[in-house]
C-alpha positions in Angstrom: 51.1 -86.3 -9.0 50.4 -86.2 -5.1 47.5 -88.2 -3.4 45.1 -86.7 -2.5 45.5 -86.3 1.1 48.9 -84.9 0.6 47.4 -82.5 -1.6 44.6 -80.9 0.0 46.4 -80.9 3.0 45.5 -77.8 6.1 47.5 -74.9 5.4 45.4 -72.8 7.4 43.6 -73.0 10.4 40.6 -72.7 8.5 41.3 -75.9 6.6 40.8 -78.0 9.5 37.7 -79.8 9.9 36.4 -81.5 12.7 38.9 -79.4 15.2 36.9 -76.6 15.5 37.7 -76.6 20.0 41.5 -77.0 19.2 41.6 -74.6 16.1 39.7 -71.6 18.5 42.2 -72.3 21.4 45.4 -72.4 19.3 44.3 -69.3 17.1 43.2 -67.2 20.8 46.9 -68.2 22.0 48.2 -66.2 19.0 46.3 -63.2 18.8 46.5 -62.6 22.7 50.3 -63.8 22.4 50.0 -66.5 25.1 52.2 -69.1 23.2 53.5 -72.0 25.2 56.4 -73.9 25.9 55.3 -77.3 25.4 52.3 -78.5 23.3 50.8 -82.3 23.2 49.0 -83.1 20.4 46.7 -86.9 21.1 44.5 -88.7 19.0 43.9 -91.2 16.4 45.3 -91.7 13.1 44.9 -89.2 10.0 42.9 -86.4 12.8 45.1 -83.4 11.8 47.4 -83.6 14.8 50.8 -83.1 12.5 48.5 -81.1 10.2 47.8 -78.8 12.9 51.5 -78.7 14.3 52.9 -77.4 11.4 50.1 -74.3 11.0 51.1 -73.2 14.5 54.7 -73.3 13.8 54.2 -70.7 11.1 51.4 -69.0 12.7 54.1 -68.2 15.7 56.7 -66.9 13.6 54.6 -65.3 11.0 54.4 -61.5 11.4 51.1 -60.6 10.4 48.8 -63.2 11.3 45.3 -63.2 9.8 43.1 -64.3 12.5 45.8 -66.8 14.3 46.3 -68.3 10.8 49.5 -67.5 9.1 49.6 -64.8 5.6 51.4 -66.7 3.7 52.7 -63.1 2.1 55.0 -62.1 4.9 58.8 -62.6 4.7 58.8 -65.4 6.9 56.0 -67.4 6.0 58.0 -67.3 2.6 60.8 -68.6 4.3 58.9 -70.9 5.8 57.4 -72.2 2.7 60.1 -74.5 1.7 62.4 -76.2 4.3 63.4 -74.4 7.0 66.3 -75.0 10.1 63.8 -73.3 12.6 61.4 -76.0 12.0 62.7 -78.8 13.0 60.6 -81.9 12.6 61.3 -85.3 13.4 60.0 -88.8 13.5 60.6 -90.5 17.2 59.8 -94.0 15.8 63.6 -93.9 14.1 65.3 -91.1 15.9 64.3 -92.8 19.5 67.9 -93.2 21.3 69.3 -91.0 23.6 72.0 -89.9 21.8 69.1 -88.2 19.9 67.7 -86.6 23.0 71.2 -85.3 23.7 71.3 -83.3 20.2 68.3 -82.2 20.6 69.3 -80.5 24.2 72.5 -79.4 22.6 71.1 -77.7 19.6 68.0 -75.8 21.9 71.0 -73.2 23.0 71.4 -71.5 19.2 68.9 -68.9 18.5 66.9 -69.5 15.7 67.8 -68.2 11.7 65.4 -66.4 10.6 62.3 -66.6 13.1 61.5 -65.7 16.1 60.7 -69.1 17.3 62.5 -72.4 16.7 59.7 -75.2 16.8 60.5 -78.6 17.3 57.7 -81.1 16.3 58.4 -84.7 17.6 55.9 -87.1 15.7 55.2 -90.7 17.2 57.0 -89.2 20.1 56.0 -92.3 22.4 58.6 -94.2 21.0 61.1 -92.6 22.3 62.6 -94.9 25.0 62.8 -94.1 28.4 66.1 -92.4 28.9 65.3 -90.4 26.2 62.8 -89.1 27.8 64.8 -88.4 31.1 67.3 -86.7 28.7 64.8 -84.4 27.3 62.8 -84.5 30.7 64.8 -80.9 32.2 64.7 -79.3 28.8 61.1 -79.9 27.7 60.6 -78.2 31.2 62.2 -75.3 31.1 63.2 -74.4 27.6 64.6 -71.1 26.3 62.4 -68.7 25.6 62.7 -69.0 21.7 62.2 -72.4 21.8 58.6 -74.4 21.6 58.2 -78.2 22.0 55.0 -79.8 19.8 54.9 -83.4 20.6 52.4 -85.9 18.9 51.3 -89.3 19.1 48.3 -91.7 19.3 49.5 -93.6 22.3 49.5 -91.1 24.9 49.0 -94.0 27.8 52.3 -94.9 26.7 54.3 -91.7 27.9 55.3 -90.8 31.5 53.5 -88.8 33.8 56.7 -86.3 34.0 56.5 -85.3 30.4 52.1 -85.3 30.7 52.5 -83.0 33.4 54.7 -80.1 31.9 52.9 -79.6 28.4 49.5 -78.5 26.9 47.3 -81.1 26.5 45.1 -81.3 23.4 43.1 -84.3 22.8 41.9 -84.6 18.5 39.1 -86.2 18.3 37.5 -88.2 15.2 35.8 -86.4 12.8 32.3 -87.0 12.3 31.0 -88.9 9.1 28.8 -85.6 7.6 31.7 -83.3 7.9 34.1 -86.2 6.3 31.3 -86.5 3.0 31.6 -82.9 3.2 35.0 -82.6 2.7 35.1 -85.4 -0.1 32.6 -83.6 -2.2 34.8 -80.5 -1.7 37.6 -82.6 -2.7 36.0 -84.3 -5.7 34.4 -81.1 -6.9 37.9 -79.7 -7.1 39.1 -82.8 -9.2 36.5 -82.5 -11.5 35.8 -86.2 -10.2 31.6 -87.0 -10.9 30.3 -88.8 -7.5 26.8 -89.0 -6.1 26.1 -87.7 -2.5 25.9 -91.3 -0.9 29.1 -92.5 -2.6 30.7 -89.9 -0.4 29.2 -90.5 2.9 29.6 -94.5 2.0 33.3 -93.2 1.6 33.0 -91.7 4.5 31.7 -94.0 6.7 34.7 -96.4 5.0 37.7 -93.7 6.8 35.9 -94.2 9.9 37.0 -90.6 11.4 40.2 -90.7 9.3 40.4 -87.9 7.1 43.5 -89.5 5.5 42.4 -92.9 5.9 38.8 -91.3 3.7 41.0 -89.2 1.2 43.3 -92.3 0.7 40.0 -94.6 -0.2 38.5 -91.3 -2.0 41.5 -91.5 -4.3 41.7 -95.0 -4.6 37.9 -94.7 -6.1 39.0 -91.9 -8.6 39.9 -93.6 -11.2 37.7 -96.6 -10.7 35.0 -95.6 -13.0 33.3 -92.8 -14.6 30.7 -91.7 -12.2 31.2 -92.9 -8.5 28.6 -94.5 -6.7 27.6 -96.6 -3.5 28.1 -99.8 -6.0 31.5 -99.0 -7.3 32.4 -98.5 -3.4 31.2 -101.5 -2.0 32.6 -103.5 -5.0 36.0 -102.2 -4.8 36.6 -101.5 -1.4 35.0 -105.2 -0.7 32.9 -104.3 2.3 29.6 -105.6 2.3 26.0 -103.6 1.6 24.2 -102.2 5.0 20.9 -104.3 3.7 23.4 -107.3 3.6 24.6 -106.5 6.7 21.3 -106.2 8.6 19.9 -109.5 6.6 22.8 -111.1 8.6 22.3 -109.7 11.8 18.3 -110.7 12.1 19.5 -114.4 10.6 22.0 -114.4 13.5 19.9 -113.0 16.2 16.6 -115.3 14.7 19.0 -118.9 15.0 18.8 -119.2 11.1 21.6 -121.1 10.6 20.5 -121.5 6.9 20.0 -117.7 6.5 23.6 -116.8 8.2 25.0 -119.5 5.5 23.5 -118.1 2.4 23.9 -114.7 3.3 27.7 -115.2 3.9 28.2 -117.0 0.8 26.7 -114.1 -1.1 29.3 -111.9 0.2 32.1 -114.2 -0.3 31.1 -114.7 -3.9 30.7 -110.7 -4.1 33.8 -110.3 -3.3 33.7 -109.1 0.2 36.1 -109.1 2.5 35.2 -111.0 5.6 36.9 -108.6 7.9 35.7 -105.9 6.8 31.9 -107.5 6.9 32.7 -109.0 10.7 33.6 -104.9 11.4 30.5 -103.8 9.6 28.3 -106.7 11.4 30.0 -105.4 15.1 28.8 -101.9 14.2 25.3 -103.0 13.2 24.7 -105.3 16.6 26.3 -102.1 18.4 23.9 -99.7 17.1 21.3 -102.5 18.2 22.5 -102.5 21.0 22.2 -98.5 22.2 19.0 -98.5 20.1 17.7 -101.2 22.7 19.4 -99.0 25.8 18.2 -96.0 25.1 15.0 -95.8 22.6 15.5 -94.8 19.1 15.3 -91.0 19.2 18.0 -90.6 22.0 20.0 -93.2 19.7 20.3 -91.2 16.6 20.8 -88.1 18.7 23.4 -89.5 20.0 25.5 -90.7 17.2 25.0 -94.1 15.4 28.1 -95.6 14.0 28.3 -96.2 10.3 24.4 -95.8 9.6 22.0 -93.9 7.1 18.5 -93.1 7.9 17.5 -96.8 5.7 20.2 -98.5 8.4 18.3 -96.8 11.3 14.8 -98.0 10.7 16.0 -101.5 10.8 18.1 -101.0 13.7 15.1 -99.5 15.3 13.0 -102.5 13.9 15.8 -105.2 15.4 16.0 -103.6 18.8 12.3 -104.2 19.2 12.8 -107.9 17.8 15.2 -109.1 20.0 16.1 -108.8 24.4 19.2 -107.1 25.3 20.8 -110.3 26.4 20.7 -111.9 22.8 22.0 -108.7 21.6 25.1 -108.6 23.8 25.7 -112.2 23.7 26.4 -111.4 19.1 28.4 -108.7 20.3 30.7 -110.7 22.5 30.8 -113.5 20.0 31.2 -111.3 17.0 34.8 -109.5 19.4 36.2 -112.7 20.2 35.4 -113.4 15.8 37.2 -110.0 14.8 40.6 -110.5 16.7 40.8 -114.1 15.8 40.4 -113.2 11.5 43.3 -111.0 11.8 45.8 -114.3 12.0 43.2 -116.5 10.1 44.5 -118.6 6.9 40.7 -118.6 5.9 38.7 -116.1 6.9 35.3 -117.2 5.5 35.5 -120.7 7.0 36.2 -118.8 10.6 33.7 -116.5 10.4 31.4 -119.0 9.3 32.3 -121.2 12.2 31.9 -117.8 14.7 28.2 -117.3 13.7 27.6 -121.0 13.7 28.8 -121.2 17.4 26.8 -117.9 17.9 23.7 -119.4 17.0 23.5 -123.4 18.0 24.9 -121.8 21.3 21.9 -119.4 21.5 19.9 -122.5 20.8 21.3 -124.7 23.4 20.7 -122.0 26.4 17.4 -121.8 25.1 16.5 -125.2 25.2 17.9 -125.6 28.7 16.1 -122.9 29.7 12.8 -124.2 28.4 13.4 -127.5 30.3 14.2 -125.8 33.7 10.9 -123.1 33.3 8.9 -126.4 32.4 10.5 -128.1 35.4 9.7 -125.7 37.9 6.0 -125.4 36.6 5.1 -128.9 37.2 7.6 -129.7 40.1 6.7 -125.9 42.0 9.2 -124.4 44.6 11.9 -127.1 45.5 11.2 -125.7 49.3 7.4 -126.7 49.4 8.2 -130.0 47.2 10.5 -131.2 50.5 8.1 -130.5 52.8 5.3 -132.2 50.9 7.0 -135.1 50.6 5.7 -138.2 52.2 7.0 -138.4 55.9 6.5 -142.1 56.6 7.8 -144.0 59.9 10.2 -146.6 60.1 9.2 -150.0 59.8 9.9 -153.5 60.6 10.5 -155.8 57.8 10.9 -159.5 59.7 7.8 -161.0 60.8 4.3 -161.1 59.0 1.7 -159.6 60.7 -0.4 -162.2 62.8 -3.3 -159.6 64.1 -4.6 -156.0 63.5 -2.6 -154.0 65.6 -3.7 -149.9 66.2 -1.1 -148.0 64.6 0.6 -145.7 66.9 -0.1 -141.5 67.4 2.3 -139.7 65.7 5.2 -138.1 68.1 4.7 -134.2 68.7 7.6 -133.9 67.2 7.0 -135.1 63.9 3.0 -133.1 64.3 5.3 -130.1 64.7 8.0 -130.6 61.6 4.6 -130.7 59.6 3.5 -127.6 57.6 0.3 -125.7 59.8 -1.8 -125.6 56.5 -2.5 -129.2 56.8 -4.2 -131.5 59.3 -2.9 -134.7 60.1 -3.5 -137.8 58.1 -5.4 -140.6 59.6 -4.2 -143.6 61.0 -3.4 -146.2 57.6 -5.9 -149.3 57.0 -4.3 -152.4 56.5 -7.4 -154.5 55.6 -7.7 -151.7 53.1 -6.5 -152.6 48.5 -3.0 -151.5 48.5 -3.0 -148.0 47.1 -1.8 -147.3 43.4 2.2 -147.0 42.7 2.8 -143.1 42.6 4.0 -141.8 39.4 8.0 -142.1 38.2 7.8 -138.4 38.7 7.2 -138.3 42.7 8.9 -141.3 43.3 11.2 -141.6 46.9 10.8 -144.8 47.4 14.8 -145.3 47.1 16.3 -142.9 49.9 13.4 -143.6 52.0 13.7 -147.4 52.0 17.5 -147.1 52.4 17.1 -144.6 55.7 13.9 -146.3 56.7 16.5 -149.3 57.1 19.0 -147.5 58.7 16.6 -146.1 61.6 16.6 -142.5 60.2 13.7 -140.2 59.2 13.7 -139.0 55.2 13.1 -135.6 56.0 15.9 -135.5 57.9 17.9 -137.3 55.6 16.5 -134.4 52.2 18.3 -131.5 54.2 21.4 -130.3 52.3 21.5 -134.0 50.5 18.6 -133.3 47.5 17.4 -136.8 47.4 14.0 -134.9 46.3 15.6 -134.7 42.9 14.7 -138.1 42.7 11.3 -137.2 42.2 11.9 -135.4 39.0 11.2 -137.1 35.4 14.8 -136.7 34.6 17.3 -136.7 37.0 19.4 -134.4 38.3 17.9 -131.5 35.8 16.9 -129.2 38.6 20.3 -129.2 40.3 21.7 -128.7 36.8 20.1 -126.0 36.3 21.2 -124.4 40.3 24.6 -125.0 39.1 24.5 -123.0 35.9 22.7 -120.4 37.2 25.6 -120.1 40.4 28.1 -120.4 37.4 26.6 -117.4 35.5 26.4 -114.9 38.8 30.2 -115.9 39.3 32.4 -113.2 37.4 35.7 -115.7 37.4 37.2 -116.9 33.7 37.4 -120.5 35.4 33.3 -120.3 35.6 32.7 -119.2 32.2 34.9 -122.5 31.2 33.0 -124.7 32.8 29.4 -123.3 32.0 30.7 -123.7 28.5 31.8 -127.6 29.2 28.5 -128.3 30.8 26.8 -127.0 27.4 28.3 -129.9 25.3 25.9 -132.7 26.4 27.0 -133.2 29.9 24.3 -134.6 32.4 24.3 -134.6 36.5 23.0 -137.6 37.6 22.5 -138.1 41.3 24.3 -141.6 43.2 24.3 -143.3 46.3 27.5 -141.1 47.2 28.2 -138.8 45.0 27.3 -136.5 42.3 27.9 -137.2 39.0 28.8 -135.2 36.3 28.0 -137.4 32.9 30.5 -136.2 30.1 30.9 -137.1 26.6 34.0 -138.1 24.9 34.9 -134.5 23.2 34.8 -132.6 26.8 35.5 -135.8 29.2 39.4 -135.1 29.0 38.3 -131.2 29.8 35.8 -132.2 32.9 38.8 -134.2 34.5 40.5 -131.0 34.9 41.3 -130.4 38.2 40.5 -126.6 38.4 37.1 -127.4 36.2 36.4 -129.9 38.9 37.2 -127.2 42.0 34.9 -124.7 40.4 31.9 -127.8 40.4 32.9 -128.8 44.2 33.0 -125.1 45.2 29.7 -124.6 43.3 27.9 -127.8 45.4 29.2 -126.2 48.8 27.2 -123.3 47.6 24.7 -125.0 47.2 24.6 -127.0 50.1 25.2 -130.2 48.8 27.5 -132.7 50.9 28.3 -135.0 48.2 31.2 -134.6 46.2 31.9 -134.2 42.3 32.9 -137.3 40.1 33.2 -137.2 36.2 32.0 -139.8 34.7 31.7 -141.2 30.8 28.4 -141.7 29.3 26.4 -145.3 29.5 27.2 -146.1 25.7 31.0 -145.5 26.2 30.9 -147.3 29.7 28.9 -150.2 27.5 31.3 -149.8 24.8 34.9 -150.7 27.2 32.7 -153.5 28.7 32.3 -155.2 25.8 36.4 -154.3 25.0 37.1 -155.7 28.1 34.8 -159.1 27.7 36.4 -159.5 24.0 39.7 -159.4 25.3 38.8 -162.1 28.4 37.0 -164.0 26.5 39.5 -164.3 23.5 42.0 -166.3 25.7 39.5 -168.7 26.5 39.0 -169.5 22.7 35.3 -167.6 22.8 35.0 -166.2 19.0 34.8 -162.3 19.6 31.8 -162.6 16.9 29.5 -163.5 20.0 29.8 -159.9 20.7 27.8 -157.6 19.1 28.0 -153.7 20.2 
């Protein structure tokens, strides 16, 4: 017994579905005779583009055609019922060599048997190689006049511009999931199969345009029990259910780790494939996606992948949930997921590992944004904070003071670096209680003691040099943040790489001469690169910060080779390594 798609395949124009542009042009060439030379059939898989070929090589040599279709009564459509030497169809994927091509221009000079035309349909013809095609290039150009070329394939990127340019183009596009259920129900009707409506759109959905892929999962579910449903779909096909599906979405996008765990080992003990649930998750976040873009209305209207009016509503309902950027960043994620479980030993454990990433790194960005926004609240505009800070004189350190002595008037020069808004402060009292140490927070003293000594002014020593990050409660956090916010403008792979090292725990802490760059042990190795380490000294000269780049290790692993290094001094000197504790 045939399948099903070989079956109920086109033998009409009529029996096409989801051509209808194609099957109008091709049928208008026939009744107004305009047939041409050289035809190009494009599009995916299981569209009708072989389907269609063969219709239009007996509509062209059937003599009474019934609206562009052929009879099937005449005496040629009879003769072209069963195989036939004026048909000549072949597939290029094992006929690809040029000694093919050069039969194939040999045999175009015999008239055909018992047609008028001789059609020659080339499947996969982007296979053939390339002096193949320069053997057929003259011939596909100017063939005799009894002669018509129909060339398919799904890779039409792959073929050269001299054969595109001398045949008719006709791109077949997928067919749309209502006409698909359509089609099954016909199908299934036919076979005396019992189905519910939604088994057939789920079925549907399933082929994914395909008519054959659809009829090839329709027949597959024939047999499979006595009434087919959505159930007996999902449970053999192994794809998981849309509420499933959208339960795992909202845990991902929500940072439930322990939702995205429990919903996945559902599936897993379901049955589901975790392919086919990684597809059906990319879908969902898509449709979020445009939902988000473009308001729900305009959404549906314009085609939803994969979705039934329950699916929409919480599509709609998760597009008002979540911002666009949490929406893309799943999608991206959920890409890089898909391509890596086609090579995967254990698909569960990667996609699990995937959605974990997903999430803790949705957290992490998160909480690094919190800390900046909170930053900038209390600190304000880095620009004010340097001009606020405290511009204080040099001064003498050697000899006690012996007498009151009237300070000096501030140089016009240093009245004039001041900001207009405020007056000048008066002149200090030195008989006067010592004021109260200022906060860890505003703290300077450091680079102002150390220029005050060298005879230089701090604010001249802040420009380009940020010792003002000195007065922040934790170090170095502000420029941090600068640097990963240069690093996410920058469009270069090397920049995604080393936003993603500074994400595992890595600090910037601010020395005497350098910056430094804190790493732990997992991404020290990966810091030391030299091209991270360009990307972090390209970023500071952005920034405007003269001080150079340094990786270093964190305080506990510097503490822990200290006390390496003391055990293994000490040891020669007969010191018991016990006196050591880490």
């Amino acid at each position: 017994m045939a399948t099903l798609y070989r079956k109920y395949r086109s033998q009409r124009f009529e029996d096409v579905i989801g051509q209808d542009p194609i099957v109008t042009t091709l049928t208008n060439q026939i009744k107004l005779n305009r047939i041409g030379h050289a035809y190009l059939f494009t599009g995916s898989r299981g569209v009708g583009k072989t389907s269609c070929a063969r219709i239009f090589a007996r509509a062209v040599n059937c003599l009474h055609p019934v609206n562009g279709s052929p009879c099937g009564e005449c005496e040629a459509c009879k003769k072209l019922a069963s195989d036939n030497v004026d048909i000549i169809e072949m597939d290029a994927a094992s006929n690809n060599g040029v000694d093919d091509a050069r039969d194939i221009r040999e045999k175009v000079k015999y008239l055909p048997v018992a047609c008028k035309y001789k059609v020659y349909i080339i499947d996969e013809v982007h296979m053939l190689t390339g002096g193949a095609f320069n053997a057929l290039l003259k011939t596909i150009e100017e063939p005799p006049e009894h002669v018509i070329f129909i060339l398919a394939t799904t890779e039409p990127q792959k073929l050269p511009q001299t054969i595109l340019s001398r045949c008719i183009r006709f791109d077949f596009r997928l067919v749309p999931t209502d006409i698909l259920a359509k089609h099954i129900a016909r199908i299934y009707d036919a076979e005396g199969i019992m189905y519910t409506y939604e088994a057939a759109e789920e079925i549907a959905r399933l082929g994914e345009g395909s008519v054959r892929d659809a009829l090839s999962v329709a027949d597959t579910l024939a047999s499979a029990a006595e009434k087919i449903t959505p159930e007996v779909v999902l449970a053999l096909t192994g794809a998981g259910d849309n509420a499933a599906i959208a339960g795992l979405f909202d845990n991902t996008a929500s940072r439930d780790l322990t939702g995205v765990l429990t919903v996945i080992d559902k599936l897993v003990k379901s049955g589901k494939s975790m392919s086919a649930v990684c597809r059906q998750l990319i879908d969902y976040t898509r449709n979020v996606l445009v939902c988000k873009s473009v308001g729900k209305d305009k959404a549906v209207a314009g085609g939803l992948i994969n979705a039934d009016k329950a699916t929409v509503q919480s599509i709609a309902q998760s597009a008002d949930k979540y911002t666009m950027s949490e929406i893309s960043r799943i999608l991206t994620e959920l890409g890089n997921a898909e391509n890596g479980l086609k090579y995967s030993v254990n698909p569960r454990v990667f996609l699990e590992t995937a959605l974990i990433k997903t999430v803790c790194g949705g957290q992490k960005e998160d909480d690094i944004l919190r800390r900046l926004t909170a930053l900038e609240n209390s600190v304000g505009n880095p620009t004010e904070q340097k001009k606020n800070i405290e511009v204080t004189p040099p001064t003498a350190t050697a000899a006690p003071i012996s007498a009151p002595q009237k300070p000096s008037a501030p140089k016009p020069a240093e009245n004039k670096a001041m900001p207009r808004e405020y007056e000048p402060e008066p002149p200090p009292d030195i008989y006067a209680p010592p004021p109260p140490e200022p906060a860890p927070m505003r703290t300077v003293e450091k680079p102002r003691a150390k220029f005050a000594a060298a005879g230089r002014d701090v604010v001249a020593a802040d420009e380009g040099e940020f010792w003002h990050l000195k007065a922040t409660a934790e170090q170095g956090l502000e420029l941090q943040g600068k640097i990963v916010r240069s690093l996410r403008k920058s469009d270069a792979p090397a920049s995604a790489r080393v936003m993603r090292l500074l994400s595992h725990g890595v600090t910037v802490r601010e020395r005497d001469e350098y910056i430094a760059f804190v790493s732990p042990d997992d991404v020290f190795l990966a810091m030391g690169d030299p091209s991270v380490k360009g990307v972090l000294e390209q970023t500071l000269d952005a920034l405007g910060v003269k001080k150079r780049a340094r990786i270093e290790r964190t305080e506990d692993d510097l503490y822990q080779q200290d006390i390496a290094k003391a055990k293994i001094l000490f040891s020669r000197d007969g010191v018991f390594e016990s006196t050591f504790i880490a």
